[in-house]
DRENKEMI-92026 format. One record per residue: residue number from 1; residue in one letter; x, y, z of N, C-alpha, C, O in turn. Coordinates in steps of 0.001 Angstrom, whole numbers, plus 500000, padded with zeros to 6 digits. Atoms other than C-alpha are relative to their C-alpha. Example, Ala and Ser with C-alpha at 12.3 -4.5 7.8 and 13.67 -1.06 7.14 Angstrom:
<atoms>
+-----+------+--------+--------+--------+--------+--------+--------+--------+--------+--------+--------+--------+--------+
!  nr ! rest !   n.c1 !   n.c2 !   n.c3 !  ca.c1 !  ca.c2 !  ca.c3 !   c.c1 !   c.c2 !   c.c3 !   o.c1 !   o.c2 !   o.c3 !
+-----+------+--------+--------+--------+--------+--------+--------+--------+--------+--------+--------+--------+--------+
!   1 !    A ! 500890 ! 498810 ! 500000 ! 512300 ! 495500 ! 507800 ! 500900 ! 501200 ! 500000 ! 501936 ! 501181 ! 500665 !
!   2 !    S ! 499180 ! 498810 ! 499940 ! 513670 ! 498940 ! 507140 ! 499230 ! 501090 ! 500730 ! 499739 ! 502198 ! 500899 !
+-----+------+--------+--------+--------+--------+--------+--------+--------+--------+--------+--------+--------+--------+
</atoms>
This chain:
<atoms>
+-----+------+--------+--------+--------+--------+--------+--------+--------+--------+--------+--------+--------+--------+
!  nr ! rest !   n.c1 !   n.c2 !   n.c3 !  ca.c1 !  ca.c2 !  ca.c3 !   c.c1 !   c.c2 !   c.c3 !   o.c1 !   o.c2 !   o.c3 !
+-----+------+--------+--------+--------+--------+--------+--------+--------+--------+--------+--------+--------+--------+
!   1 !    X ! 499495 ! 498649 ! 499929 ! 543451 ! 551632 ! 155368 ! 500953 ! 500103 ! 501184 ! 500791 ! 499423 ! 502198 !
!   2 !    X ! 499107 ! 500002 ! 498930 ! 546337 ! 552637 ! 157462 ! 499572 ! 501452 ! 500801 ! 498602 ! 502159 ! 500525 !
!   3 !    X ! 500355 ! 499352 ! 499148 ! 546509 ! 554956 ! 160125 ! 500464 ! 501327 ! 499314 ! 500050 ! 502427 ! 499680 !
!   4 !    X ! 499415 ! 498127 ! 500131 ! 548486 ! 557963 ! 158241 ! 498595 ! 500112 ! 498721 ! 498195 ! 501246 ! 498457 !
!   5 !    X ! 500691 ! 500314 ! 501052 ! 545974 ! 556997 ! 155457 ! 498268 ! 501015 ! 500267 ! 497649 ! 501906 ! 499685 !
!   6 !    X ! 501058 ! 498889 ! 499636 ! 543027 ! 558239 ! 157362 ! 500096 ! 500912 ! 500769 ! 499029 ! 501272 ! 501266 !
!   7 !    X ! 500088 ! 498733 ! 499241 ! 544222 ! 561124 ! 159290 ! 500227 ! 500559 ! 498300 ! 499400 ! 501410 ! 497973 !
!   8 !    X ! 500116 ! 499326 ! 501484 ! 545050 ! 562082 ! 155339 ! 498515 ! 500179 ! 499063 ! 498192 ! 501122 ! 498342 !
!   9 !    X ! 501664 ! 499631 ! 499988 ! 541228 ! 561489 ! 154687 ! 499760 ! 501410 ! 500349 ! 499738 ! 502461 ! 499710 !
!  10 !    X ! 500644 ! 499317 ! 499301 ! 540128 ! 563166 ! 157273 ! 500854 ! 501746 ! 499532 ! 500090 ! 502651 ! 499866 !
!  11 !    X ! 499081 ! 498676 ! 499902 ! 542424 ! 566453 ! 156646 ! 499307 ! 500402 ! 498436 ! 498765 ! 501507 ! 498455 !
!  12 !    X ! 500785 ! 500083 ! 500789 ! 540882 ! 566052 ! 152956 ! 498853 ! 500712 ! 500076 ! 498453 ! 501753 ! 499554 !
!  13 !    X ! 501801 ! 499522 ! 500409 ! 537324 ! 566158 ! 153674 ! 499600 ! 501232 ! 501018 ! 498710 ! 502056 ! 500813 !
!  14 !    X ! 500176 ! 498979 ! 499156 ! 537769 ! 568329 ! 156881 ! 500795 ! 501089 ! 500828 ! 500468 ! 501695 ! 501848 !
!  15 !    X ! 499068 ! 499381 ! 499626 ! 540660 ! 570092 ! 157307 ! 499510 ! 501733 ! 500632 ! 499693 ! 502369 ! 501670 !
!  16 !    X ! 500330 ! 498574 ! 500250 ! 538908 ! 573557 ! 155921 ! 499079 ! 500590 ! 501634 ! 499337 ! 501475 ! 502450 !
!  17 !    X ! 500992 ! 499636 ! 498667 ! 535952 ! 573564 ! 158778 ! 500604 ! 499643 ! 501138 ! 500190 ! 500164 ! 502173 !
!  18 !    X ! 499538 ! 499822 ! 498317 ! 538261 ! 572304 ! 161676 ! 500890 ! 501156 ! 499841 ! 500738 ! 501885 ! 500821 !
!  19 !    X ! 499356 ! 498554 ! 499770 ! 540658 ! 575383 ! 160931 ! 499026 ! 500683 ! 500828 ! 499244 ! 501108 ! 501962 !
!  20 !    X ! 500875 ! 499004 ! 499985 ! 537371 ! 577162 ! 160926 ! 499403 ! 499993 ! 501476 ! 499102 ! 500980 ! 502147 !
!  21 !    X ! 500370 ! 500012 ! 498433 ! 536272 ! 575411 ! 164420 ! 501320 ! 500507 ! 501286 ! 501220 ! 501194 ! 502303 !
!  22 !    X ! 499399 ! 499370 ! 498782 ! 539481 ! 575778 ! 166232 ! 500352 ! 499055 ! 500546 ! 499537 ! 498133 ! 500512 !
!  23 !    X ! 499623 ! 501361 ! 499089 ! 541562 ! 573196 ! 168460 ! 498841 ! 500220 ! 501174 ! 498027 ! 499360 ! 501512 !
!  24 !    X ! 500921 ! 499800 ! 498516 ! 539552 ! 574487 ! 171472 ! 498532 ! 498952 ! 500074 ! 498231 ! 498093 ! 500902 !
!  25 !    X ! 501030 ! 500569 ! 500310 ! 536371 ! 573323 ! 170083 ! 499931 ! 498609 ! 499436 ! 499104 ! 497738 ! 499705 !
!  26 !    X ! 499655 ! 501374 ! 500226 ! 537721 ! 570501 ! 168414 ! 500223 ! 498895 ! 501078 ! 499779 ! 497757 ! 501237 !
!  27 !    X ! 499672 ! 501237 ! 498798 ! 539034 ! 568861 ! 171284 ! 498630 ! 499476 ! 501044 ! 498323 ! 498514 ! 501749 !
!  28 !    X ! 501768 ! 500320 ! 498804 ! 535296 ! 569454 ! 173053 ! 499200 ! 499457 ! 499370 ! 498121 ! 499062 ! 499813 !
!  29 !    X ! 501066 ! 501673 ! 500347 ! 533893 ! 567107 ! 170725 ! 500863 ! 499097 ! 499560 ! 500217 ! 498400 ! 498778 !
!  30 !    X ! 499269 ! 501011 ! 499764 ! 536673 ! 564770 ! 170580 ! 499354 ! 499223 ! 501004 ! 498728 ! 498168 ! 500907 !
!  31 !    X ! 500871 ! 500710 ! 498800 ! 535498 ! 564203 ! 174046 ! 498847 ! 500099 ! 500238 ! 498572 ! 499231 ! 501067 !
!  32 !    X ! 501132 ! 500557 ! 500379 ! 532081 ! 564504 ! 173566 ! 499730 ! 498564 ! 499208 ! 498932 ! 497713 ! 499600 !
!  33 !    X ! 500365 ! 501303 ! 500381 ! 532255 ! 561667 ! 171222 ! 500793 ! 498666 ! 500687 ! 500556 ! 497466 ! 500551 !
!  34 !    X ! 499679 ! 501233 ! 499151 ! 534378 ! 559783 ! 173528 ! 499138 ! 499757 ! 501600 ! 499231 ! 498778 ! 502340 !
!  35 !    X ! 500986 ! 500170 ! 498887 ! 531859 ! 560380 ! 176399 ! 498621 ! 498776 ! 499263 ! 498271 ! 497726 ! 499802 !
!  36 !    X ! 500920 ! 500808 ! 500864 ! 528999 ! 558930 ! 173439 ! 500076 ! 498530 ! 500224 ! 499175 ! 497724 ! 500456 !
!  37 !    X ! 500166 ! 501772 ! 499839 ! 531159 ! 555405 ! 173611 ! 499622 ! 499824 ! 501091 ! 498667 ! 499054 ! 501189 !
!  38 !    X ! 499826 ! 500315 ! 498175 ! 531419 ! 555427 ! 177602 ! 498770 ! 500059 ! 499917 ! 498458 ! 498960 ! 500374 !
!  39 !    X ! 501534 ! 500308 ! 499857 ! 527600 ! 555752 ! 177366 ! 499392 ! 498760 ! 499240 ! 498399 ! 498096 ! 499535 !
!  40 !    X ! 501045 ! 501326 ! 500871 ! 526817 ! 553058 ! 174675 ! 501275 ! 498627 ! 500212 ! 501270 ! 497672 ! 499436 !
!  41 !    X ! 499095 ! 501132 ! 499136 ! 529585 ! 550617 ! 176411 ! 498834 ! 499903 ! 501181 ! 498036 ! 498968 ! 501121 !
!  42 !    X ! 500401 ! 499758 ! 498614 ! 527956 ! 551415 ! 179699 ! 498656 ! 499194 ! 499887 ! 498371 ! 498164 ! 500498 !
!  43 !    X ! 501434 ! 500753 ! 500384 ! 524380 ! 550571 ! 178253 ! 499803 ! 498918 ! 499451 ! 498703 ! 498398 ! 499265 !
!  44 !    X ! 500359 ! 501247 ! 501288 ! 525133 ! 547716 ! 176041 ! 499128 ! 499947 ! 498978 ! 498238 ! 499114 ! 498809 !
!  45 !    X ! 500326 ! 499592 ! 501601 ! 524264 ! 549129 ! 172641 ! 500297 ! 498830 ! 499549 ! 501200 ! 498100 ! 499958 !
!  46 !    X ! 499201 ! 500728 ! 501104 ! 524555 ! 547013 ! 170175 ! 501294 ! 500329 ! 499487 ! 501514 ! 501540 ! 499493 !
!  47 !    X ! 498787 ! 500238 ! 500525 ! 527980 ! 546385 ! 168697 ! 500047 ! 501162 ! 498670 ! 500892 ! 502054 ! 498749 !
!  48 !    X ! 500121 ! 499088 ! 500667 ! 527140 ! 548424 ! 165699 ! 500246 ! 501367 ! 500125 ! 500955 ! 502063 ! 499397 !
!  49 !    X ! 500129 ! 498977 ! 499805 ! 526272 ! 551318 ! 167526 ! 501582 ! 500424 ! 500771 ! 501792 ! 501629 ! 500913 !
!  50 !    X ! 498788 ! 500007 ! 498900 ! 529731 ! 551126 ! 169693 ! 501285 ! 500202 ! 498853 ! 502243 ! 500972 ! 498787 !
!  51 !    X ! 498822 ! 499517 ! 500702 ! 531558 ! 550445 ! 166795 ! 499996 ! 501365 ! 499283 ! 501042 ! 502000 ! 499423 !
!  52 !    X ! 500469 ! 498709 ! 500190 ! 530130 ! 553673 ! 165156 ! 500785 ! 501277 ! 500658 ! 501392 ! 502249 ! 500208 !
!  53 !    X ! 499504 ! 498955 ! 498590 ! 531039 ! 555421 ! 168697 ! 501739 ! 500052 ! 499517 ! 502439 ! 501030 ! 499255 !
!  54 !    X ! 497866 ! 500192 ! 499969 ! 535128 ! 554322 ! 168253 ! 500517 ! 500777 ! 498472 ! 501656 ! 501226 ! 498336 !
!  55 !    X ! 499322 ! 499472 ! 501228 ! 535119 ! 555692 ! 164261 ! 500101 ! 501436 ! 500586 ! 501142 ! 502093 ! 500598 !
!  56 !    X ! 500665 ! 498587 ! 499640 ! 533499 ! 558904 ! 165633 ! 501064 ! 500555 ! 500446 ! 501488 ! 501625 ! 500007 !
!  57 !    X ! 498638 ! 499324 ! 498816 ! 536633 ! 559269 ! 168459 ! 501056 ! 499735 ! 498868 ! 501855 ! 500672 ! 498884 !
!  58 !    X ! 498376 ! 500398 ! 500624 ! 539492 ! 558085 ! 166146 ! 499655 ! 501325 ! 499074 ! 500323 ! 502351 ! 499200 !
!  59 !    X ! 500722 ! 498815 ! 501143 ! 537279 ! 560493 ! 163091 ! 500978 ! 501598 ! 500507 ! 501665 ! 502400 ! 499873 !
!  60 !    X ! 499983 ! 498137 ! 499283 ! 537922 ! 563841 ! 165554 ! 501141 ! 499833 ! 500414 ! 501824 ! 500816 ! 500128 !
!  61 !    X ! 498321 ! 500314 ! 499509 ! 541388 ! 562477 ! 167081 ! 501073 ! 500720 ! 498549 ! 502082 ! 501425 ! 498560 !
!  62 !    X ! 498979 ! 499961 ! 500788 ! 542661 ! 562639 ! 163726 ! 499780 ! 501721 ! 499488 ! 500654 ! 502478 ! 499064 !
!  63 !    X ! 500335 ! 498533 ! 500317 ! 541038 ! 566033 ! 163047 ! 500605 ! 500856 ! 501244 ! 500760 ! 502023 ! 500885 !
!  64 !    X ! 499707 ! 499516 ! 499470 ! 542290 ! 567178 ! 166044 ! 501747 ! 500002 ! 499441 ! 502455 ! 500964 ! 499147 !
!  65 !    X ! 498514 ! 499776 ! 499983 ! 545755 ! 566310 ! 165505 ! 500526 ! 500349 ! 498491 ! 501632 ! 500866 ! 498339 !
!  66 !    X ! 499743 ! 498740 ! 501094 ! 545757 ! 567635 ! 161885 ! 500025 ! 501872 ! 500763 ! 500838 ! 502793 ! 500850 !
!  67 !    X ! 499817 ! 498329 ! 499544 ! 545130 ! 571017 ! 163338 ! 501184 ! 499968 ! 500982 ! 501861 ! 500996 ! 500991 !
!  68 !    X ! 498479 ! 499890 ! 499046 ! 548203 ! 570121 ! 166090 ! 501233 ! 499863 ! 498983 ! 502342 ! 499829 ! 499517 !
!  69 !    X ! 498965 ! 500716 ! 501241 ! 550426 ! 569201 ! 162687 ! 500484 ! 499131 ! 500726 ! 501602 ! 499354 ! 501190 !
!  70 !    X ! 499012 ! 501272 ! 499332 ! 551242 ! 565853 ! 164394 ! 499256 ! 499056 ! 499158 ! 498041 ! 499071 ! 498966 !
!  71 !    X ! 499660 ! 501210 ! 500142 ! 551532 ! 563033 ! 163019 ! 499605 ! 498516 ! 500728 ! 500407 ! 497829 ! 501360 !
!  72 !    X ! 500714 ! 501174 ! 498992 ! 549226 ! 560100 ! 164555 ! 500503 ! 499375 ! 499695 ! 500716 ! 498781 ! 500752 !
!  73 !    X ! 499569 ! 501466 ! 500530 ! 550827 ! 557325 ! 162792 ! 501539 ! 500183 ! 501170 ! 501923 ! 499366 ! 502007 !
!  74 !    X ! 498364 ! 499978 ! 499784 ! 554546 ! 558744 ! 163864 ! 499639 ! 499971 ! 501310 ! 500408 ! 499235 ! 501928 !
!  75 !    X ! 499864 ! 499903 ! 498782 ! 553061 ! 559539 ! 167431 ! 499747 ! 498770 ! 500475 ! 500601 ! 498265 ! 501204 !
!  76 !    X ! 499596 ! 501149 ! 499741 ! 552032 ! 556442 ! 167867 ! 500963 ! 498633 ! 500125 ! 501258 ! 497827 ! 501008 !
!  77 !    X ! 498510 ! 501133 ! 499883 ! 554785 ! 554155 ! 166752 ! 501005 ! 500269 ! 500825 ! 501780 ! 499356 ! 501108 !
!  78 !    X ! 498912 ! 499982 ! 499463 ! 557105 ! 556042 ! 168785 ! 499874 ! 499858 ! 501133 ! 500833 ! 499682 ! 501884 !
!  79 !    X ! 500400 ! 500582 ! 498287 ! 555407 ! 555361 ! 171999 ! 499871 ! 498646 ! 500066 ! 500285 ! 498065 ! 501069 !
!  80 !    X ! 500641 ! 501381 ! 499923 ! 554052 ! 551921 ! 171098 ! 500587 ! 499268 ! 498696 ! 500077 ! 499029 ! 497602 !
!  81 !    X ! 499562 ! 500821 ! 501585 ! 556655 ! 550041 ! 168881 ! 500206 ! 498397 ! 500523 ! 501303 ! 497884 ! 500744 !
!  82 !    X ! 500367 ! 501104 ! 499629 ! 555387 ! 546774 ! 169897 ! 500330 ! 499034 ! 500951 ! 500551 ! 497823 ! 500918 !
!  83 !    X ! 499692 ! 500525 ! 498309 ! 555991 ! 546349 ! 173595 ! 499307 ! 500802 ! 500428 ! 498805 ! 501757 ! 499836 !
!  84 !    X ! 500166 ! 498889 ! 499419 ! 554972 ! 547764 ! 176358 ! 500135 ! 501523 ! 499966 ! 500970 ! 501826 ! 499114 !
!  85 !    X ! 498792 ! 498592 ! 500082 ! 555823 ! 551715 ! 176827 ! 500181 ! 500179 ! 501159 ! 500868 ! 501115 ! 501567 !
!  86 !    X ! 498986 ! 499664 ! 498489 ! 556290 ! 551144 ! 180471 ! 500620 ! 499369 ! 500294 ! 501728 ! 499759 ! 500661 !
!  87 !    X ! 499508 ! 501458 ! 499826 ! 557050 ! 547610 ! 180959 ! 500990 ! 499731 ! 499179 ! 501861 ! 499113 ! 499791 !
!  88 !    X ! 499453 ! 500349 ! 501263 ! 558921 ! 547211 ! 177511 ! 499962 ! 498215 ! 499663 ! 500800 ! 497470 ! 499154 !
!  89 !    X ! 500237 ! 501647 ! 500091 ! 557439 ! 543568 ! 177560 ! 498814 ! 500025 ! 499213 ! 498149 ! 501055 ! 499094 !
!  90 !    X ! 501121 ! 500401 ! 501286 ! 554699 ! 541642 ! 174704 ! 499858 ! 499085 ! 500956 ! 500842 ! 498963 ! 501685 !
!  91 !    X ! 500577 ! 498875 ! 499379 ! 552829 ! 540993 ! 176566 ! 500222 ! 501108 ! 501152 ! 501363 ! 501323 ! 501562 !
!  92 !    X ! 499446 ! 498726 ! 498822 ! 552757 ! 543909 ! 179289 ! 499591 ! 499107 ! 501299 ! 498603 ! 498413 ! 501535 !
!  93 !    X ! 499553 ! 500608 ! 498503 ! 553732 ! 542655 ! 182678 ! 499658 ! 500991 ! 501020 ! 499741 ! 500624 ! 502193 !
!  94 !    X ! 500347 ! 499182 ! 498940 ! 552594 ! 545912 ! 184448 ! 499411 ! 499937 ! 501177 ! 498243 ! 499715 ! 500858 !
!  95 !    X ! 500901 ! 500168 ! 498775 ! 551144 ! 545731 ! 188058 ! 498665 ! 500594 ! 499410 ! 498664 ! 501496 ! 498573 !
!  96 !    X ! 500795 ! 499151 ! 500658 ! 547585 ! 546436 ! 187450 ! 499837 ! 501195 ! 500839 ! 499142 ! 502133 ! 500449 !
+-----+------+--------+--------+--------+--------+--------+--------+--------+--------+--------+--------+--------+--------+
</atoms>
C-alpha cells in the first residue's frame, strides 16, 4: 500500500468521526499515541507491540491531515525527495 493509498483508507473508514472529533482533539491523540511508542521503545516491548505503536501514529497522522486537506504523500515528497532536506546529500552529512 502506498502512502496516498492509506491516508485514502483512513479518510474512508474515518473521515465522518474525525470531522466529528475536531483537529484539536485529533492532534491530542496523535500524540498520545506517539507518547504510547516512546513508552514501549523505552521499555522494550516486544517488536509486535512497537510495531502496533508506529501504525497507531501514522493511523491518526493521516487522520489528522485529512481534516488539514493536506496531502501526506505530496507533503512528504516535497520535503524529502531523496536527499537530505538540509544537507541535500544520500546519505545525510549533517553535523549531529
Amino acid at each position: 500500500m502506498k502512502i496516498e493509498e492509506a491516508q485514502e483508507m483512513m479518510r474512508r473508514i474515518y473521515l465522518e468521526r474525525d470531522r466529528a472529533r475536531g483537529v484539536e482533539v485529533t492532534m491530542k491523540r496523535t500524540l498520545d499515541e506517539a507518547e504510547e511508542l516512546r513508552e514501549a521503545i523505552e521499555n522494550k516491548e516486544q517488536m509486535e507491540i512497537i510495531s502496533d505503536e508506529v501504525a497507531d501514529v501514522f493511523a491518526w497522522l493521516c487522520s489528522l491531515a485529512n481534516l488539514l486537506d493536506l496531502d501526506i504523500a505530496d507533503a512528504f515528497y516535497a520535503k524529502y525527495s531523496d536527499v537530505c532536506s538540509k544537507c541535500k546529500k544520500s546519505p545525510c552529512v549533517c553535523p549531529e
